[in-house]
N, C-alpha and C positions, 0 to 999 in steps of 0.2 A: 369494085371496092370503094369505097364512102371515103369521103373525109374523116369522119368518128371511129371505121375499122384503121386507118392509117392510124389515128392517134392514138387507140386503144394498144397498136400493136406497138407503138413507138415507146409508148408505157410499161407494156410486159418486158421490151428490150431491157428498158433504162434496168428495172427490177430484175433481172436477169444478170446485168453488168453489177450492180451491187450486190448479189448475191454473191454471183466469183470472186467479187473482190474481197469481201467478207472473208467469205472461207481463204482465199490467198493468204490474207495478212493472218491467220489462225497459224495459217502453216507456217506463216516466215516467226511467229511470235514463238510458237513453239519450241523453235530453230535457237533462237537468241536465249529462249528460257534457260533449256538444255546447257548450251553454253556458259550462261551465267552459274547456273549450280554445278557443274564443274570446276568454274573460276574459286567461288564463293561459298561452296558446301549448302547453300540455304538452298531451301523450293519455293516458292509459291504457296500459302496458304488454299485450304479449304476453299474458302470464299471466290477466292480468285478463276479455281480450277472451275466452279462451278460458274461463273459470271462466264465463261471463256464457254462451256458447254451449250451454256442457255444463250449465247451470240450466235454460235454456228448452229445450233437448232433454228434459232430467229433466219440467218443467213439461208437454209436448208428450204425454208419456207417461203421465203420471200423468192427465192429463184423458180421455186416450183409455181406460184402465183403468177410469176412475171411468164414460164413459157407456157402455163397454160392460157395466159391473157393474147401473149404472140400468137397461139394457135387459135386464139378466138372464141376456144372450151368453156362450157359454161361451168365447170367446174374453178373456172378462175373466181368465180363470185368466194365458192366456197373457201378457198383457199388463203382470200385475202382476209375475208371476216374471220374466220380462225386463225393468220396470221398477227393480224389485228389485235384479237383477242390476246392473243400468248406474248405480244408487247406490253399490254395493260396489265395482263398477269406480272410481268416483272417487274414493272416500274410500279404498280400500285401495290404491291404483296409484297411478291417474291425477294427484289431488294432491300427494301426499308425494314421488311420485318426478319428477315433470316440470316441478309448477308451482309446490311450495314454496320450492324450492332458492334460483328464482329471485325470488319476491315470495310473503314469510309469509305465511300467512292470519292472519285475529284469528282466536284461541283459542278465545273463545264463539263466533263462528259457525259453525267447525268442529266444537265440542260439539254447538250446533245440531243441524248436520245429522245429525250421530252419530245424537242422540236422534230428529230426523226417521225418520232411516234404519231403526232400533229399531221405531218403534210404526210404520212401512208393509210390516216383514216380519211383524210382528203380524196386519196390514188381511192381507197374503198368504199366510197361511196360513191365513185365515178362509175367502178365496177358493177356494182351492185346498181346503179341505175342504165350499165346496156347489159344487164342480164334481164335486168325486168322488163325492158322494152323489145326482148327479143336480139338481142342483136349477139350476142355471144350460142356457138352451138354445141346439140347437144353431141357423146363422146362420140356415137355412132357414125355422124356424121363428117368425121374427120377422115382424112385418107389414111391407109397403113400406113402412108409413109412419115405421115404427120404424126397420128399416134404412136409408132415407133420410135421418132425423133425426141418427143416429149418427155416419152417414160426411159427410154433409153437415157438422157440427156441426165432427168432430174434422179435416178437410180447413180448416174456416175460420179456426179459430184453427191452424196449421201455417199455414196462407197469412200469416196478419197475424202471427206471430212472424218469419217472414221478410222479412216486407215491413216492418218495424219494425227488423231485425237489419241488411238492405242497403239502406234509403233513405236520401239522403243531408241532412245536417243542413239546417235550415229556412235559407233562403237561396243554398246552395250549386246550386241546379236553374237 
């Protein structure tokens, strides 16, 4: 294994760890919402619920990028240029035109993302150049156990982002 597969893989890690952590803080935000609208009788607007979907879909994606970059898949190209993609969708559409109108965002987290958005076409253009040079493989040539780890992994966290997104607050069952 290369220096460039070491850092490719150190890259899907990093992307891996902020995925979880994403979806983590979904879960714990959830946690506190719940709470406060029992405190408070209010919810969360429209806007909000959907900003909070379109993270952990972002989150969902980004993890799946990161372990198919760990495994070396060249499906990781695909995943980050579509990841890519569906950030630019929401920083250049999706918010300004559907979701600002009606509930602003704060300033710095939308610099945030900006900057988020910046250094992961960075991370995709690194991808996208050891796809093209051959160095990422194709699915076939993975081990079961690899391929199992993958799809198992990024199937689990999609499950518990959802199951986190429609369970209904602690008491409510």
């Amino acid at each position: 294994m290369s220096g460039i597969d070491i850092a490719l893989r150190l890259l899907g890690a990093f992307y891996i760890v902020a995925g979880l952590l994403v979806v983590r803080a979904f879960a714990m935000s959830r946690l506190l919402d719940h709470a406060i609208e029992r405190l408070t009788g209010e919810r969360d607007g429209r806007a909000a619920a959907i900003r909070a979907a379109w993270n952990v879909a972002t989150a969902v994606f980004t993890f799946a990028g990161g372990m198919a970059l760990l495994l070396l898949w060249e499906g990781a190209a695909v995943l980050f240029a579509a990841s890519l993609a569906w950030q630019a969708l929401y920083i250049g559409w999706v918010a300004p035109r559907l979701l600002d109108p009606a509930d602003p965002p704060d300033p710095e987290g939308r610099q945030q993302s900006i900057n988020a958005a910046a250094i992961y076409s960075a991370a995709t253009g690194w991808v996208l150049w050891a796809w093209w040079h051959g160095r990422l493989r194709l699915f076939a040539d993975l081990s079961v156990v690899e391929a199992f780890v993958g799809v198992a992994s990024v199937a689990g966290l999609t499950g518990y982002a959802v199951w986190v997104g429609l369970r209904p607050a602690s008491g409510d069952d």
